[in-house]
MARFIVEX-396722 format. One line per field, with one value per residue: residue number from 0; residue in one letter; x, y, z of N, C-alpha, C, O in turn. Coordinates in steps of 0.02 Angstrom, whole numbers, plus 50000, padded with zeros to 5 digits. Example, Ala and Ser with C-alpha at 12.3 -4.5 7.8 and 13.67 -1.06 7.14 Angstrom:
<nodes>
seq	c(0 | 1)
type	c(A | S)
n_u	c(50660 | 50642)
n_v	c(49716 | 49888)
n_w	c(50390 | 50354)
ca_u	c(50615 | 50684)
ca_v	c(49775 | 49947)
ca_w	c(50390 | 50357)
c_u	c(50660 | 50645)
c_v	c(49835 | 50002)
c_w	c(50390 | 50394)
o_u	c(50712 | 50670)
o_v	c(49834 | 50057)
o_w	c(50423 | 50402)
</nodes>
This chain:
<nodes>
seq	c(0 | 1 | 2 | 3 | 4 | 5 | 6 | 7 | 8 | 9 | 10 | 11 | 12 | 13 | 14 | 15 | 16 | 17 | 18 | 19 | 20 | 21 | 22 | 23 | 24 | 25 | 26 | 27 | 28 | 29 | 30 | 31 | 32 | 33 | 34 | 35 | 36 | 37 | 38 | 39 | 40 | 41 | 42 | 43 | 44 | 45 | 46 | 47 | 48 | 49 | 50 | 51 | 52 | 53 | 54 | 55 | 56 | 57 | 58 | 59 | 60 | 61 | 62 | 63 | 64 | 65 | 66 | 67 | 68 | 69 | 70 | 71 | 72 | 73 | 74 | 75 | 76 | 77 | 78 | 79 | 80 | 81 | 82 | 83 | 84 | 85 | 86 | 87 | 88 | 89 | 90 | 91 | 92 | 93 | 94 | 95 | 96 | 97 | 98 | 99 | 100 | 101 | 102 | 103 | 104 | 105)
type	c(X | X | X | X | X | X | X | X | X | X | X | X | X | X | X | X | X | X | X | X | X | X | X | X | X | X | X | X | X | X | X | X | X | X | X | X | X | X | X | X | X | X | X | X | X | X | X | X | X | X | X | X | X | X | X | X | X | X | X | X | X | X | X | X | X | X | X | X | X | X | X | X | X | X | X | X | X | X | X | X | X | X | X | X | X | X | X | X | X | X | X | X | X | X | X | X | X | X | X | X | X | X | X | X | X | X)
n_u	c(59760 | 59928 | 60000 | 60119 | 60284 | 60434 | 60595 | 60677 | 60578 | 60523 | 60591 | 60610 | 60479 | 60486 | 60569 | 60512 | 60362 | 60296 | 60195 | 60206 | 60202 | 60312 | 60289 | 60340 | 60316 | 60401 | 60476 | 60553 | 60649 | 60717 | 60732 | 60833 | 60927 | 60934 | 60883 | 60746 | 60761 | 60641 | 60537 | 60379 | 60351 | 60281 | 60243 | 60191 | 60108 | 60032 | 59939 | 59822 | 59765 | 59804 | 59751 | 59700 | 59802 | 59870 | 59898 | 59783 | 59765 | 59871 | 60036 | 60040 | 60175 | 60222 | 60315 | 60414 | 60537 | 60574 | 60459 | 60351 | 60264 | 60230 | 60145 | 60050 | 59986 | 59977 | 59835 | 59766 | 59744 | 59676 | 59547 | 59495 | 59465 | 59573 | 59655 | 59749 | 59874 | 60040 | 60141 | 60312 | 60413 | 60504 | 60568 | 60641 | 60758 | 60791 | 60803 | 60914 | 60996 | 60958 | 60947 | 61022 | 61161 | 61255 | 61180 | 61164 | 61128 | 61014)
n_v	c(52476 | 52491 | 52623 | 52657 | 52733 | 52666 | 52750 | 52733 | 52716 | 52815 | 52900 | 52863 | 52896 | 53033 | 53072 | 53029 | 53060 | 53214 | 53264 | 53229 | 53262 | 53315 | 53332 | 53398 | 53391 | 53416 | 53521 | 53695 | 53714 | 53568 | 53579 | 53665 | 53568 | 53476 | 53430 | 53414 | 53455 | 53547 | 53513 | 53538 | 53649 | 53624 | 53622 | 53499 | 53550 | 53642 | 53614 | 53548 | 53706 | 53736 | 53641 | 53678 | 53708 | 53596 | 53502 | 53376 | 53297 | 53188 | 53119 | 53156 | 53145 | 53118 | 53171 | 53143 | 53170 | 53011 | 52948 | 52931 | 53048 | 53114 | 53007 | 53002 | 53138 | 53088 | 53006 | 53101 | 53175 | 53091 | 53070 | 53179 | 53192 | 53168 | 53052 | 53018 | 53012 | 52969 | 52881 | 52917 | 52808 | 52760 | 52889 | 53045 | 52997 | 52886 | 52923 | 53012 | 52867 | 52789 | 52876 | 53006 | 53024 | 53102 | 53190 | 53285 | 53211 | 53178)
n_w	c(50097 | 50100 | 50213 | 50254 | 50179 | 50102 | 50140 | 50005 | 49925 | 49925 | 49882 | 49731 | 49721 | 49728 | 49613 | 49495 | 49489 | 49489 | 49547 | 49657 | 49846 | 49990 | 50150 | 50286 | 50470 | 50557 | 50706 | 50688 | 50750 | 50721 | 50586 | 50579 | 50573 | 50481 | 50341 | 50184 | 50038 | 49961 | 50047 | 50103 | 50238 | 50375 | 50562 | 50646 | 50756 | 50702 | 50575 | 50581 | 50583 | 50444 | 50367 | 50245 | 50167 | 50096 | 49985 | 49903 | 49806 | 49714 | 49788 | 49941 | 50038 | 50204 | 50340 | 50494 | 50638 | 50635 | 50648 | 50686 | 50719 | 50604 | 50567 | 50659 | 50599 | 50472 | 50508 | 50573 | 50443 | 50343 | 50439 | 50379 | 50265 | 50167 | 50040 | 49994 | 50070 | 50129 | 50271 | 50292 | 50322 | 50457 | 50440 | 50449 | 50473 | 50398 | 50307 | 50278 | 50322 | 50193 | 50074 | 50065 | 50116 | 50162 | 50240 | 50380 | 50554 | 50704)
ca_u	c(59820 | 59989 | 60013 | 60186 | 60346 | 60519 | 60643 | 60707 | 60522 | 60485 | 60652 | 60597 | 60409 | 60499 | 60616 | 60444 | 60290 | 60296 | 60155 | 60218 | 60215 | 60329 | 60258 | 60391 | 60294 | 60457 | 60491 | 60592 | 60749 | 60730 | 60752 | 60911 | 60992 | 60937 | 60795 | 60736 | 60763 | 60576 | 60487 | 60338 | 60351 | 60192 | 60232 | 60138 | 60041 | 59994 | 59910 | 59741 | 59736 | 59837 | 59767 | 59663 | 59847 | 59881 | 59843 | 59703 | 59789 | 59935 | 60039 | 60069 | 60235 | 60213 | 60389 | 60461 | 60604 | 60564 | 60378 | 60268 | 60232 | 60199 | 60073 | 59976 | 59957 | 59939 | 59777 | 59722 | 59722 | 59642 | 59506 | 59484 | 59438 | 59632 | 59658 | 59831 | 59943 | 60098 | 60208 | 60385 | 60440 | 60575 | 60557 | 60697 | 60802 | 60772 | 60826 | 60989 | 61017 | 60937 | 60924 | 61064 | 61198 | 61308 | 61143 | 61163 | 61077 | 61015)
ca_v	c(52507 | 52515 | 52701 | 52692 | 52704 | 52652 | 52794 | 52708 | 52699 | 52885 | 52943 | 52852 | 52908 | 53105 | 53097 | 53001 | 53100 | 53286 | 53300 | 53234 | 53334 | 53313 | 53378 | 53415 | 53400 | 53438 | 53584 | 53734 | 53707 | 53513 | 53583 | 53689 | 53510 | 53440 | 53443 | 53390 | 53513 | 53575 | 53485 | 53594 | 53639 | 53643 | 53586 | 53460 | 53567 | 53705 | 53556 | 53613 | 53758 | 53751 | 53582 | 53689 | 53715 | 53555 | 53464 | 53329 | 53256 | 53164 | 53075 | 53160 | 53110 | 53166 | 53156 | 53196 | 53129 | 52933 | 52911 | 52943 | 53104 | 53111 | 52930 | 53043 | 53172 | 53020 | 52974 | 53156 | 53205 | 53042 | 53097 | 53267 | 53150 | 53137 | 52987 | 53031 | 53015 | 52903 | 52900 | 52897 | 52740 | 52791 | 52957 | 53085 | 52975 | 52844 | 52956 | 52996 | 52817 | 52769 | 52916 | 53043 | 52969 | 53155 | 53221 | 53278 | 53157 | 53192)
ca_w	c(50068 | 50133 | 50206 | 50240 | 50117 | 50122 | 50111 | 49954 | 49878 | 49913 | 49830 | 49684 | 49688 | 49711 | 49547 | 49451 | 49488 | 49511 | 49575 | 49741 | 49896 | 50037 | 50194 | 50341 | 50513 | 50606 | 50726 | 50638 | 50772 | 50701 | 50529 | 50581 | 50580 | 50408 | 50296 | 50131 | 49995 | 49917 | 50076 | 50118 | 50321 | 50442 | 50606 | 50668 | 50792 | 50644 | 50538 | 50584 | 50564 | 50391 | 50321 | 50174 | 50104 | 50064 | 49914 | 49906 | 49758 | 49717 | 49853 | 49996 | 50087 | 50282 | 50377 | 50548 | 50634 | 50658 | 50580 | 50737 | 50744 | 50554 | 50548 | 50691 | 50556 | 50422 | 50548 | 50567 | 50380 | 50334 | 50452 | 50359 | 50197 | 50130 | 50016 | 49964 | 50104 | 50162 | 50294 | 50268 | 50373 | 50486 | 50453 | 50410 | 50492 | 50368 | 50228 | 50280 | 50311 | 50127 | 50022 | 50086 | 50185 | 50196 | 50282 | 50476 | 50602 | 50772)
c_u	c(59872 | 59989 | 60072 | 60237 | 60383 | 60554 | 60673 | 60643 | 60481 | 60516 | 60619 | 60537 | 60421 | 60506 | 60549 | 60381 | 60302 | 60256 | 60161 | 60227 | 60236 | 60323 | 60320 | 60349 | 60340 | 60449 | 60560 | 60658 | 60770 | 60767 | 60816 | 60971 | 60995 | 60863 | 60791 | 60702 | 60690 | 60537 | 60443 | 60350 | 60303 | 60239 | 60178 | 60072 | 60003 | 59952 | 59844 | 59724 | 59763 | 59820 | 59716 | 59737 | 59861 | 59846 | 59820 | 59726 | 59858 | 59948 | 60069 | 60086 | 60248 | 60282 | 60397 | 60545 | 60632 | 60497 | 60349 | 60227 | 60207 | 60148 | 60022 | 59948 | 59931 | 59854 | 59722 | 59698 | 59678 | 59561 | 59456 | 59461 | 59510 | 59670 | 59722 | 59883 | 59983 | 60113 | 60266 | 60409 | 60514 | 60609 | 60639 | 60765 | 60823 | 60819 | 60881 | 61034 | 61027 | 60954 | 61024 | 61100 | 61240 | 61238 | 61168 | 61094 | 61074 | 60975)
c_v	c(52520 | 52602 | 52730 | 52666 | 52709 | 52727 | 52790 | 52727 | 52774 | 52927 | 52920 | 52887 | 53016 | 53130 | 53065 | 53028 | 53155 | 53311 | 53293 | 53261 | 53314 | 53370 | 53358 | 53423 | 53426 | 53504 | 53639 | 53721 | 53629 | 53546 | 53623 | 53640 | 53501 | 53451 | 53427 | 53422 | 53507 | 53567 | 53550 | 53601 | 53661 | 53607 | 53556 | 53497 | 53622 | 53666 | 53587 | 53644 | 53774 | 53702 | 53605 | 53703 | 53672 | 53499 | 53380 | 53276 | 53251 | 53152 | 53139 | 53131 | 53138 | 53127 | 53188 | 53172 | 53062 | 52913 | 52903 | 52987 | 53122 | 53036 | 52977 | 53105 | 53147 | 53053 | 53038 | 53182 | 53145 | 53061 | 53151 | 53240 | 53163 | 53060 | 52959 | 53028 | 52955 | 52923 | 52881 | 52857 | 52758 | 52877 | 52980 | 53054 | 52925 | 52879 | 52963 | 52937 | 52790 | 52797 | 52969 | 53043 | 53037 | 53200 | 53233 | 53237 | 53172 | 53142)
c_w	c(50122 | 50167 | 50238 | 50185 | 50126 | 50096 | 50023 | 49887 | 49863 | 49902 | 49749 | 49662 | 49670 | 49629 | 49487 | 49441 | 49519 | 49546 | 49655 | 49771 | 49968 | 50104 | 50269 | 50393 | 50560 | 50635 | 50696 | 50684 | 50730 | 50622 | 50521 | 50564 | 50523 | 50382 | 50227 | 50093 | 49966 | 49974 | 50093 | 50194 | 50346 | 50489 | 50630 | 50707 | 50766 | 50579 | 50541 | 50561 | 50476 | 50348 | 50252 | 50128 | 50064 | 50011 | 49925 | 49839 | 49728 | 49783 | 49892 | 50057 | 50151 | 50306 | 50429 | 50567 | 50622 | 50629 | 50638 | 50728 | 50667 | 50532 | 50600 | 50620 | 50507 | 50439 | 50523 | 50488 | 50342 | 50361 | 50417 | 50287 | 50157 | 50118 | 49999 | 50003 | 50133 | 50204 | 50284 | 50343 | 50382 | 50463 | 50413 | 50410 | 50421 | 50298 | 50239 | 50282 | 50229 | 50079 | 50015 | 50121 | 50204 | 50223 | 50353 | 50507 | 50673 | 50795)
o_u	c(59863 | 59971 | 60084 | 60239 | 60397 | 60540 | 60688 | 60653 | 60438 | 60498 | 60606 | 60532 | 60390 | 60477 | 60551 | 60349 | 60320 | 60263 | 60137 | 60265 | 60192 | 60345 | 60331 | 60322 | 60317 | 60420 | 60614 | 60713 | 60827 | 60825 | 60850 | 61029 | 61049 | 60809 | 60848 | 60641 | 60679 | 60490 | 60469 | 60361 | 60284 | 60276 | 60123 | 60012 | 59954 | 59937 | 59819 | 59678 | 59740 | 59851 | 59695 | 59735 | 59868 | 59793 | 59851 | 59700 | 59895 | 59908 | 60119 | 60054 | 60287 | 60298 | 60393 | 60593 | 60689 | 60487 | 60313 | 60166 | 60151 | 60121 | 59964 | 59890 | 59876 | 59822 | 59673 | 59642 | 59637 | 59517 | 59396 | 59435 | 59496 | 59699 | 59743 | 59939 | 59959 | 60111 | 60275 | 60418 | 60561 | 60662 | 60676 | 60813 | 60879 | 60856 | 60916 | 61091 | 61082 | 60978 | 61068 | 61082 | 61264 | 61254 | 61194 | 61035 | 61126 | 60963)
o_v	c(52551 | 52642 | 52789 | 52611 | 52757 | 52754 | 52839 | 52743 | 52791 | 52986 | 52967 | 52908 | 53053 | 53173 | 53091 | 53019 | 53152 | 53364 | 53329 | 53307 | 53297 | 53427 | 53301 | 53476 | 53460 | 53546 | 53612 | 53719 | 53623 | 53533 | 53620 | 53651 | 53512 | 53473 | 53426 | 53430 | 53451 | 53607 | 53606 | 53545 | 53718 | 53564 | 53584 | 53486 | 53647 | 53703 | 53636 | 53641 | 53824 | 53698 | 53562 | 53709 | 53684 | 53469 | 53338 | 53221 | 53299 | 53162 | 53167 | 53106 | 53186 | 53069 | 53249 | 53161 | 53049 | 52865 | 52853 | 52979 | 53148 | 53028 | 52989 | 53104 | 53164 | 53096 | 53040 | 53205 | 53171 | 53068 | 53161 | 53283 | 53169 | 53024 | 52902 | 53039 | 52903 | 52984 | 52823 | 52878 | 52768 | 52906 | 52952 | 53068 | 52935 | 52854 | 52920 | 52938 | 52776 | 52765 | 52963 | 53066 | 53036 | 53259 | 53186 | 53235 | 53180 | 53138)
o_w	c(50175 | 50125 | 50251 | 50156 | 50162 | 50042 | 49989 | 49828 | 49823 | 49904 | 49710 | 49604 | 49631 | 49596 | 49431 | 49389 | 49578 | 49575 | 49699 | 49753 | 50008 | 50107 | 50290 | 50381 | 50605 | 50601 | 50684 | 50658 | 50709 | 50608 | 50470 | 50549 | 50495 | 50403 | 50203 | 50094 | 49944 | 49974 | 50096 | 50218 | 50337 | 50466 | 50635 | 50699 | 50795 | 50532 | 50513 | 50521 | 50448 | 50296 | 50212 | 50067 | 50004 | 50005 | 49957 | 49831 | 49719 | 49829 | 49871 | 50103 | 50152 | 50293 | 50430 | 50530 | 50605 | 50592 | 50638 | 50728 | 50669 | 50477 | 50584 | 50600 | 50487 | 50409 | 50486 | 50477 | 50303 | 50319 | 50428 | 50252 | 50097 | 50159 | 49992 | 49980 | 50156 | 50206 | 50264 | 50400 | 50343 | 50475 | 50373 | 50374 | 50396 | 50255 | 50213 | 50257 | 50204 | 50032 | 49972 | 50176 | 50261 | 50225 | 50382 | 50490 | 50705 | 50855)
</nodes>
């Protein structure tokens, strides 16, 4: 299985299945810039200790700025027996390009 998705493909899968859950790995000064209204926020290095919050079913959409630092969390929650997750290819960036073009970009 694929386990990343196009900006384009994980706007669509938002406004289509509710049950989706966009997970924000970003640091909270990152999210001073821009951010993506409902996303849930963990930073990446609070994952650990926080990964009984997140849900085990339906897709969860992991994002940071560019799609590294959320495919390491991909990896890690995969590990932890999660079946459900993507990364968002090209990251937040990606969305403002795709999704939200009057977003701020850093």
């Amino acid at each position: 299985m694929n386990k990343e998705i196009s900006a384009a493909d994980a706007s669509n899968l938002r406004q289509n299945n509710k049950e989706a859950v966009f997970l924000d790995v970003r640091e909270v000064s990152e999210l001073a810039i821009c951010r993506i209204d409902g996303a849930l926020h963990i930073p990446m290095g609070q994952i650990p200790e926080r990964v009984d919050a997140l849900p085990k079913e339906g897709p969860l959409v992991v994002f940071c700025h560019h799609g590294m630092r959320s495919m390491q969390v991909l990896n890690f929650l995969e590990a932890k027996g999660f079946a459900n997750v993507l990364n968002l290819q090209g990251g937040i960036h990606a969305w403002a390009e795709a999704v939200d073009p009057s977003m701020p970009r850093y």
